[in-house]
N, CA, C and O atoms as CSV, one atom per row, in Angstrom:
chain,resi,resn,atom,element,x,y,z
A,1,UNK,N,N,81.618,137.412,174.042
A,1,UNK,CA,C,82.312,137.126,175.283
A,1,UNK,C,C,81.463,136.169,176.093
A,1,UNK,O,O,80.254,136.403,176.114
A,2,UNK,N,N,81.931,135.101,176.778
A,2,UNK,CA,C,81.866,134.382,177.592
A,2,UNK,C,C,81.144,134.740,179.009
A,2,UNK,O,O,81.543,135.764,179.563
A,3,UNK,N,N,80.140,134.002,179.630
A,3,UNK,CA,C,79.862,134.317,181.079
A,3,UNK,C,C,81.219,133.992,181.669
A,3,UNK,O,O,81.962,133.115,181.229
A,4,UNK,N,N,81.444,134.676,182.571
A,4,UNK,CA,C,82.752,134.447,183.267
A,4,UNK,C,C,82.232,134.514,184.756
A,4,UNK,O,O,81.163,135.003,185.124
A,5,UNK,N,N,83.508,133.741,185.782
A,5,UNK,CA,C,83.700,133.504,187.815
A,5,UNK,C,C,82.859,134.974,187.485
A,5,UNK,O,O,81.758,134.666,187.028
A,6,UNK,N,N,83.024,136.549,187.573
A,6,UNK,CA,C,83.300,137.807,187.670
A,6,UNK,C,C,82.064,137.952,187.180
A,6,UNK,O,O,81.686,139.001,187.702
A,7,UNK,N,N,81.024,137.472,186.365
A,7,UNK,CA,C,79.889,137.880,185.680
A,7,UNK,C,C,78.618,137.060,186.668
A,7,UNK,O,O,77.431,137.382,186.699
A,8,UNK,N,N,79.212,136.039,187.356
A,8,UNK,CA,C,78.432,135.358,188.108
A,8,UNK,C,C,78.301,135.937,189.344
A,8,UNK,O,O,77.244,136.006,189.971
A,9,UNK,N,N,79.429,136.377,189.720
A,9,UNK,CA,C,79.458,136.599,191.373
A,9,UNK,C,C,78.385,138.111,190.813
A,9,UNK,O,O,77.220,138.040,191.205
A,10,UNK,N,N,78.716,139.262,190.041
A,10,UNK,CA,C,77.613,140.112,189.930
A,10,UNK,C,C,76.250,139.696,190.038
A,10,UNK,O,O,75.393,140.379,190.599
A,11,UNK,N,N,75.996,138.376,189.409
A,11,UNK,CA,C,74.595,138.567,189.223
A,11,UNK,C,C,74.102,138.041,190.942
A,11,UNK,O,O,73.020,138.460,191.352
A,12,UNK,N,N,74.799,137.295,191.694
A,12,UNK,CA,C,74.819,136.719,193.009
A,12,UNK,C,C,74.825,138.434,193.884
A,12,UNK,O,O,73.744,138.758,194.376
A,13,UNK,N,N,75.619,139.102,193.986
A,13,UNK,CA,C,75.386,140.552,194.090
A,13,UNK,C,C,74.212,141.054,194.058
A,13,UNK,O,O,73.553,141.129,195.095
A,14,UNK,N,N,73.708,141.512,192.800
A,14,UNK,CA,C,72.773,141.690,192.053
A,14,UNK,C,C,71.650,141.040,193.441
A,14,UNK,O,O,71.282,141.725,194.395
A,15,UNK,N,N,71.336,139.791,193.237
A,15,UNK,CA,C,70.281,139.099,193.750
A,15,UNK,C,C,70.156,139.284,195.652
A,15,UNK,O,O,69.184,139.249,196.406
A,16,UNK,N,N,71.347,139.444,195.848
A,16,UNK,CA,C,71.701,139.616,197.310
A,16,UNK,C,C,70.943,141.177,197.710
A,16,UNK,O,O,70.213,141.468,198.658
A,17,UNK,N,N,71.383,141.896,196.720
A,17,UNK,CA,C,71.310,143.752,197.230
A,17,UNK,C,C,69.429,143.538,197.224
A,17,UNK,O,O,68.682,143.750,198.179
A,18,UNK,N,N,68.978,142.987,195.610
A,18,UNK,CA,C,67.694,142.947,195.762
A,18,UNK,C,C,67.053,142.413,197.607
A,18,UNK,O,O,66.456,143.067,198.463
A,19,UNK,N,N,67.434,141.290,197.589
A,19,UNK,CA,C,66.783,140.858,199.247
A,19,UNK,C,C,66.733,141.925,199.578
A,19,UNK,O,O,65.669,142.535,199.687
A,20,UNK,N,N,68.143,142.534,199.881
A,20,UNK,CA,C,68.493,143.774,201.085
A,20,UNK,C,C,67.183,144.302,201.252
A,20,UNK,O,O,66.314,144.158,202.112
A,21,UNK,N,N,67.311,145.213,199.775
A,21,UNK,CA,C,66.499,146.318,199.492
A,21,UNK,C,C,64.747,145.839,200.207
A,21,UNK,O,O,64.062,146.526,200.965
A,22,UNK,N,N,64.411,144.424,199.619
A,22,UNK,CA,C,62.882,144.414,200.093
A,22,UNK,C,C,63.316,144.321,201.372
A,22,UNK,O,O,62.616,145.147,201.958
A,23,UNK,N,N,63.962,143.876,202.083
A,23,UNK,CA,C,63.801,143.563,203.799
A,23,UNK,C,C,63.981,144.693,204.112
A,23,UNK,O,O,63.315,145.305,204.947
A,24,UNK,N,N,64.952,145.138,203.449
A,24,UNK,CA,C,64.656,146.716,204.269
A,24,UNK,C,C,63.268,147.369,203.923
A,24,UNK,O,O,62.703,147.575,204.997
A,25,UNK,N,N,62.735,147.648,203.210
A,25,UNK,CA,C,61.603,147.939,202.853
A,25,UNK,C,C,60.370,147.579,203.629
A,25,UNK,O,O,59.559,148.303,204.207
A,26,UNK,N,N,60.428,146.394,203.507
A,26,UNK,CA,C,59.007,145.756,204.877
A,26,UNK,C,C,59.400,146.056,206.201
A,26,UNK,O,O,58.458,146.073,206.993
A,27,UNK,N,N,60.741,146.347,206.769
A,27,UNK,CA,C,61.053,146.292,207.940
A,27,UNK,C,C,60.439,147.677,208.129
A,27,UNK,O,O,59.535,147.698,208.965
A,28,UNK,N,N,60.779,149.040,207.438
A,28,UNK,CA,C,60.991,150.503,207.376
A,28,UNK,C,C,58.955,150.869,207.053
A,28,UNK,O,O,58.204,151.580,207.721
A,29,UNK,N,N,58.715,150.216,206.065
A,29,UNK,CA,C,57.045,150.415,205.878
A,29,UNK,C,C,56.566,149.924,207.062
A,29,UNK,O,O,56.090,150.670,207.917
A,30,UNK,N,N,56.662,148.506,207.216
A,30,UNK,CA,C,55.827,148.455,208.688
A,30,UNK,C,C,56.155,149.354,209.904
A,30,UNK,O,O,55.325,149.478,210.804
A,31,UNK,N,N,57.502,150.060,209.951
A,31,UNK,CA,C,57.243,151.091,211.398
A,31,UNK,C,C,56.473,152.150,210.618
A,31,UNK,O,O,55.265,152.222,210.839
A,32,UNK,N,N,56.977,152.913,209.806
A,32,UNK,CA,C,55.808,154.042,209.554
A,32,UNK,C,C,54.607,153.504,209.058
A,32,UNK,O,O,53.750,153.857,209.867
A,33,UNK,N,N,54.046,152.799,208.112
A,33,UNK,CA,C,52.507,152.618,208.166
A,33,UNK,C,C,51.769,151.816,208.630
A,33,UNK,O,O,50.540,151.750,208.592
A,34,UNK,N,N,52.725,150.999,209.216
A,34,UNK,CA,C,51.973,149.528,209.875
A,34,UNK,C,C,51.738,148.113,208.525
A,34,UNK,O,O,51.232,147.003,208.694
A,35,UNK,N,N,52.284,148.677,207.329
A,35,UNK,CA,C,51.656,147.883,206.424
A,35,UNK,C,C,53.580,147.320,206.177
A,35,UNK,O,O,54.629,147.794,206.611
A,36,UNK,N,N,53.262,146.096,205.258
A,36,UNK,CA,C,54.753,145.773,204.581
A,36,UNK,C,C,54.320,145.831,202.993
A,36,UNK,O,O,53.693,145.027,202.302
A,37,UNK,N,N,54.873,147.030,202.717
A,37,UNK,CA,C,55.266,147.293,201.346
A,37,UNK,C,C,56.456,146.369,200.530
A,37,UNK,O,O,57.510,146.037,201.071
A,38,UNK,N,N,56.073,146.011,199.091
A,38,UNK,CA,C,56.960,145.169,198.412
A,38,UNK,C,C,57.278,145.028,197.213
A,38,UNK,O,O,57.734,144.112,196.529
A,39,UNK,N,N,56.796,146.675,196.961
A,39,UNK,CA,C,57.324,147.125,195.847
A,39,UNK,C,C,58.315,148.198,195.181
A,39,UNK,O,O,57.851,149.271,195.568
A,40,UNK,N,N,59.362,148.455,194.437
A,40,UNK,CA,C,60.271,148.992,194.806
A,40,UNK,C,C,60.583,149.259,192.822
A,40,UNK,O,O,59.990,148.513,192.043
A,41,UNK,N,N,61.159,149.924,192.497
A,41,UNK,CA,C,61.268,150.875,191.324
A,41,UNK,C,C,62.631,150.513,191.168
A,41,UNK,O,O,63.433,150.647,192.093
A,42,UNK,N,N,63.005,149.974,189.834
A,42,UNK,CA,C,64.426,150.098,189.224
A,42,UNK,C,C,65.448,151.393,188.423
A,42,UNK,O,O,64.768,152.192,187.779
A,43,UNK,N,N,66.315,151.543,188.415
A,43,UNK,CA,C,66.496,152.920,187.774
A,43,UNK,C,C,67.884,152.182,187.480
A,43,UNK,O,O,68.599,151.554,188.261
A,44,UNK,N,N,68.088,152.508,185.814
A,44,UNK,CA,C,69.508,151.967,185.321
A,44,UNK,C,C,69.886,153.052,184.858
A,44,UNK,O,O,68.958,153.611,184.274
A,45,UNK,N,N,70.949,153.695,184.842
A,45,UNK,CA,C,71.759,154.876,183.965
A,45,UNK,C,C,72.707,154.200,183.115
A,45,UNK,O,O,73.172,153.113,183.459
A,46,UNK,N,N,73.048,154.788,181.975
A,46,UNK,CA,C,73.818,154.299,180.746
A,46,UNK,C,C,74.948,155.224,181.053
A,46,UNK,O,O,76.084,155.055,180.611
A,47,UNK,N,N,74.670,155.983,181.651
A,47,UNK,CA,C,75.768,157.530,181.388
A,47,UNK,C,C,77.175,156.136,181.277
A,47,UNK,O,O,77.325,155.199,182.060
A,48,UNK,N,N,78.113,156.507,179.887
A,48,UNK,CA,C,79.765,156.015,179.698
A,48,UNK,C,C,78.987,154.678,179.477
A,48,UNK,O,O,79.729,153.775,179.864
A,49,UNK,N,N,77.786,154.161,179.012
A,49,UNK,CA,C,77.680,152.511,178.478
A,49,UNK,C,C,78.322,152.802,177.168
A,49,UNK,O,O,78.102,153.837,176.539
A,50,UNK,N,N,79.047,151.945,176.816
A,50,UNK,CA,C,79.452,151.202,175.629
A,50,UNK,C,C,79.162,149.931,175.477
A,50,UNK,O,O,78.736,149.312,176.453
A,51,UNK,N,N,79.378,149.111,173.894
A,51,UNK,CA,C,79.381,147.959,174.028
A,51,UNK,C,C,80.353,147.110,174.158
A,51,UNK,O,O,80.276,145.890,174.308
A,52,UNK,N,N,81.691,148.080,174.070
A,52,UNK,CA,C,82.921,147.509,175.007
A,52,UNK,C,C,83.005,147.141,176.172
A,52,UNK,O,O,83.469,146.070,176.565
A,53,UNK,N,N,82.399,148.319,177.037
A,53,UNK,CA,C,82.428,147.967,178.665
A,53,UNK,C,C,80.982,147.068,179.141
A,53,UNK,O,O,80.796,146.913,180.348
A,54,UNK,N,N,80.059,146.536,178.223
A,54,UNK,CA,C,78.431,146.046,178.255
A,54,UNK,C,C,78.684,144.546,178.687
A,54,UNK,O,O,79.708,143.960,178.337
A,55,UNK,N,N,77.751,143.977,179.426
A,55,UNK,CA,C,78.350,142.979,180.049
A,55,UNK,C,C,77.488,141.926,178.727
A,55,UNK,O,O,76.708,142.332,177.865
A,56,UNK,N,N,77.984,140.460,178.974
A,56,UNK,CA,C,77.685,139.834,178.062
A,56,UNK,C,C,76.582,139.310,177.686
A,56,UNK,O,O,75.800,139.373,178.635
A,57,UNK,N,N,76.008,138.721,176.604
A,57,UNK,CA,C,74.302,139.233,176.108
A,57,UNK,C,C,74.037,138.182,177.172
A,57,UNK,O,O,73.508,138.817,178.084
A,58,UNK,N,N,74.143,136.677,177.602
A,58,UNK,CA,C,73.817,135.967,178.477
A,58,UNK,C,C,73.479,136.254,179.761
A,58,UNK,O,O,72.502,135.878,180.409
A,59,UNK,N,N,74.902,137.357,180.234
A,59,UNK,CA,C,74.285,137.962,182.017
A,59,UNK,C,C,73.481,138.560,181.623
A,59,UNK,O,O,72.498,138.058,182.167
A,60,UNK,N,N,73.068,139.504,180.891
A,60,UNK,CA,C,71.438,140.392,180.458
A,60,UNK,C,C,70.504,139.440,180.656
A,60,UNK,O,O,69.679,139.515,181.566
A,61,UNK,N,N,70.565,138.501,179.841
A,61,UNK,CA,C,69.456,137.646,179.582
A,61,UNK,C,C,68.909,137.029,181.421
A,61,UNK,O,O,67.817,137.112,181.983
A,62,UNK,N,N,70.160,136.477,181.859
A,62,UNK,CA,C,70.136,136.023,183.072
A,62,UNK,C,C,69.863,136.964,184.093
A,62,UNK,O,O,69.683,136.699,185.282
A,63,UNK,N,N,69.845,138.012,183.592
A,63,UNK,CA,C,69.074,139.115,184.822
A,63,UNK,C,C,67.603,139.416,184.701
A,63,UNK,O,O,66.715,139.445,185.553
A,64,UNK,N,N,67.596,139.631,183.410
A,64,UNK,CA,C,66.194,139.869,183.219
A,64,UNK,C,C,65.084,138.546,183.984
A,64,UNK,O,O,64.086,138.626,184.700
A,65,UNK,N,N,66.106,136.999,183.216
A,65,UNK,CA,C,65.027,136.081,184.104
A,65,UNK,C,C,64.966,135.933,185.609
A,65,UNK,O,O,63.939,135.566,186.182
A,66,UNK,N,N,66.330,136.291,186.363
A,66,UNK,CA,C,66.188,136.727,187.726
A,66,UNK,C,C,64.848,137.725,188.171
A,66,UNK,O,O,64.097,137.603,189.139
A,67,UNK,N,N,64.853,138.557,187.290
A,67,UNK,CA,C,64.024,139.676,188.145
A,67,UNK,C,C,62.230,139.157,187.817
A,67,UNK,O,O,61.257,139.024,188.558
A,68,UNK,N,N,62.501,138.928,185.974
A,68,UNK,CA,C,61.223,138.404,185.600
A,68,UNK,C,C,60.988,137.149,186.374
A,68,UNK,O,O,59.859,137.201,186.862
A,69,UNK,N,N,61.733,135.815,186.740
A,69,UNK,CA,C,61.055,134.830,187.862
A,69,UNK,C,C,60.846,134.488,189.704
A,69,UNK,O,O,60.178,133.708,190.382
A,70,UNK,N,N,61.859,135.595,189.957
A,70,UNK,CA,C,61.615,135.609,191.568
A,70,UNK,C,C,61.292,137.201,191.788
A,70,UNK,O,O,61.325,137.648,192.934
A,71,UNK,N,N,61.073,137.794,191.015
A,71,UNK,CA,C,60.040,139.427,191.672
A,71,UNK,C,C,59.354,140.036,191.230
A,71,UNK,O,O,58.983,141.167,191.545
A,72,UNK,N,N,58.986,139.218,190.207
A,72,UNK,CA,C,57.907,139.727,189.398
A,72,UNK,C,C,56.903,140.850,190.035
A,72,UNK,O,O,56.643,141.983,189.632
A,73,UNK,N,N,56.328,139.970,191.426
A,73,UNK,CA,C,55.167,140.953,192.049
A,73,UNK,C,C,55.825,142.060,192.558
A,73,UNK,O,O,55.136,143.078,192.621
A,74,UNK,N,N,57.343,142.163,193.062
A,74,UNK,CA,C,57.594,143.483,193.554
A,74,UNK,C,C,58.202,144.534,192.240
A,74,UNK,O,O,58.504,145.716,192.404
A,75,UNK,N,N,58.265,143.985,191.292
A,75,UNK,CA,C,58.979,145.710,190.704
A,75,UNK,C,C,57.920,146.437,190.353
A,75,UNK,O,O,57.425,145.855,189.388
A,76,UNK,N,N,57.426,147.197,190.555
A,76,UNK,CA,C,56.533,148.872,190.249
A,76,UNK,C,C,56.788,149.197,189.070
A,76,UNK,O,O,56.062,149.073,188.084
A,77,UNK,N,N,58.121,149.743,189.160
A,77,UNK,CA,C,58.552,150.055,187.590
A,77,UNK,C,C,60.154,150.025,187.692
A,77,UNK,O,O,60.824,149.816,188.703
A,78,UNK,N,N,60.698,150.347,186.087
A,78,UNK,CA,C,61.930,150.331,185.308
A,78,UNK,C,C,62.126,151.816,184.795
A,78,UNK,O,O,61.554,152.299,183.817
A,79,UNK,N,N,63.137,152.532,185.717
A,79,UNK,CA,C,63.585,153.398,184.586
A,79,UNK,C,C,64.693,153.510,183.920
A,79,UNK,O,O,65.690,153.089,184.507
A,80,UNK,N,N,64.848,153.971,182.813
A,80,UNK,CA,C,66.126,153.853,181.963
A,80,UNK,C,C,66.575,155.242,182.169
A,80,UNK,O,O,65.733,156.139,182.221
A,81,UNK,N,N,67.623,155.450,182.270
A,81,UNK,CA,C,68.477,156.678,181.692
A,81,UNK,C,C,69.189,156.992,180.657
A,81,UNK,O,O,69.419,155.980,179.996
A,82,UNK,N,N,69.855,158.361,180.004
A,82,UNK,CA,C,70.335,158.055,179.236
A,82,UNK,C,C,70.878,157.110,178.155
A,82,UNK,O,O,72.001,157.099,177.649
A,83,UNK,N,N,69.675,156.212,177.888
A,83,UNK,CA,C,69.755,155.511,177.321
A,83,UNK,C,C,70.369,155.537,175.702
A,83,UNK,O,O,69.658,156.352,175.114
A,84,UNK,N,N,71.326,155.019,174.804
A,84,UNK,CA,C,72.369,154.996,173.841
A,84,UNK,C,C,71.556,155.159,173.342
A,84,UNK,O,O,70.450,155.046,173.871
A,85,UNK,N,N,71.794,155.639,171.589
A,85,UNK,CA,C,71.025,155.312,170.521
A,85,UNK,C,C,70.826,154.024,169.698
A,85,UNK,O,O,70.025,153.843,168.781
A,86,UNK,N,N,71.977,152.926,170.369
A,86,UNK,CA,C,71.741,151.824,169.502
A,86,UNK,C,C,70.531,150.885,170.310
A,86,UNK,O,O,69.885,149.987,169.769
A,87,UNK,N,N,70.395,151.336,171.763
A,87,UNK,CA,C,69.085,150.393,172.740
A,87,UNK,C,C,67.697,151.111,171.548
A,87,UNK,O,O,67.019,150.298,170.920
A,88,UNK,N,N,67.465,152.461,171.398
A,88,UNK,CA,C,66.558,153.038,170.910
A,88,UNK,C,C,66.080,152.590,169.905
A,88,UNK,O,O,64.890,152.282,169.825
A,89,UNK,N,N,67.176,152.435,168.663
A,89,UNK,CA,C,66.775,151.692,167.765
A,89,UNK,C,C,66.647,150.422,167.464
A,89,UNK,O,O,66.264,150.117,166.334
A,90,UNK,N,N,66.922,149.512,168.351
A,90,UNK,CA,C,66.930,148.261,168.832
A,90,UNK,C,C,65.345,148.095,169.371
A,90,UNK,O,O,64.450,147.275,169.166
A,91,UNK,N,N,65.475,149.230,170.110
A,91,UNK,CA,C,63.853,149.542,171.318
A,91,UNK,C,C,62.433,148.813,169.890
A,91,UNK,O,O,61.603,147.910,169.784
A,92,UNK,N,N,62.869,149.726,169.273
A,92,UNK,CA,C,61.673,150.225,168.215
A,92,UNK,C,C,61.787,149.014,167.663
A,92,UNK,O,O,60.777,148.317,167.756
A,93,UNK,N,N,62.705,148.554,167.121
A,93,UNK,CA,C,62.603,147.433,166.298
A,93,UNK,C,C,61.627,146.298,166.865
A,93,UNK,O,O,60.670,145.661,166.423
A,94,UNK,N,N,62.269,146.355,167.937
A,94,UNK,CA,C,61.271,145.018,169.426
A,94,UNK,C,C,59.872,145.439,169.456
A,94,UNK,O,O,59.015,144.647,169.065
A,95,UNK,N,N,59.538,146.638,169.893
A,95,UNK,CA,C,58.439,146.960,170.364
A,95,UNK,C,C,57.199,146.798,169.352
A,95,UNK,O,O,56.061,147.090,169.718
């Protein structure tokens, strides 16, 4: 499948909520500690992923380089959830 209008405006989404999230973050750390914090933890759930409903290998790709080239310094960490058995064995193969 094709990047599609609908796969773009997500990743524009996507990139928008991120801002949110750090501005809110430096705004909310600097009243309680005085410091601006700018790091912030991902959490994806699979719960009902298929590779019917999976968006197309390109928006993946194009997210990952979103996050890997403009936030590198803020993500902390990635967690996965319920992650399928075909990412797992895919996992292993990569790793």
């Amino acid at each position: 499948r094709n990047t599609t209008k609908h796969d773009l405006n997500n990743l524009k989404s996507l990139t928008w909520n991120i801002e949110k999230v750090l501005a809110c973050t430096r705004r909310k750390s600097l009243e309680i500690t005085g410091k601006s914090l700018e790091k912030y933890c991902i959490v994806i759930d699979f719960t009902n992923f298929t590779l019917m409903n999976s968006p197309p290998l390109s928006v993946s790709k194009k997210t990952l380089t979103i996050l890997q080239n403009r936030y590198p310094e803020c993500i902390h960490c990635i967690f996965l959830l319920n992650v399928p058995m075909s990412f797992r064995v895919l996992w292993n193969m990569v790793k």
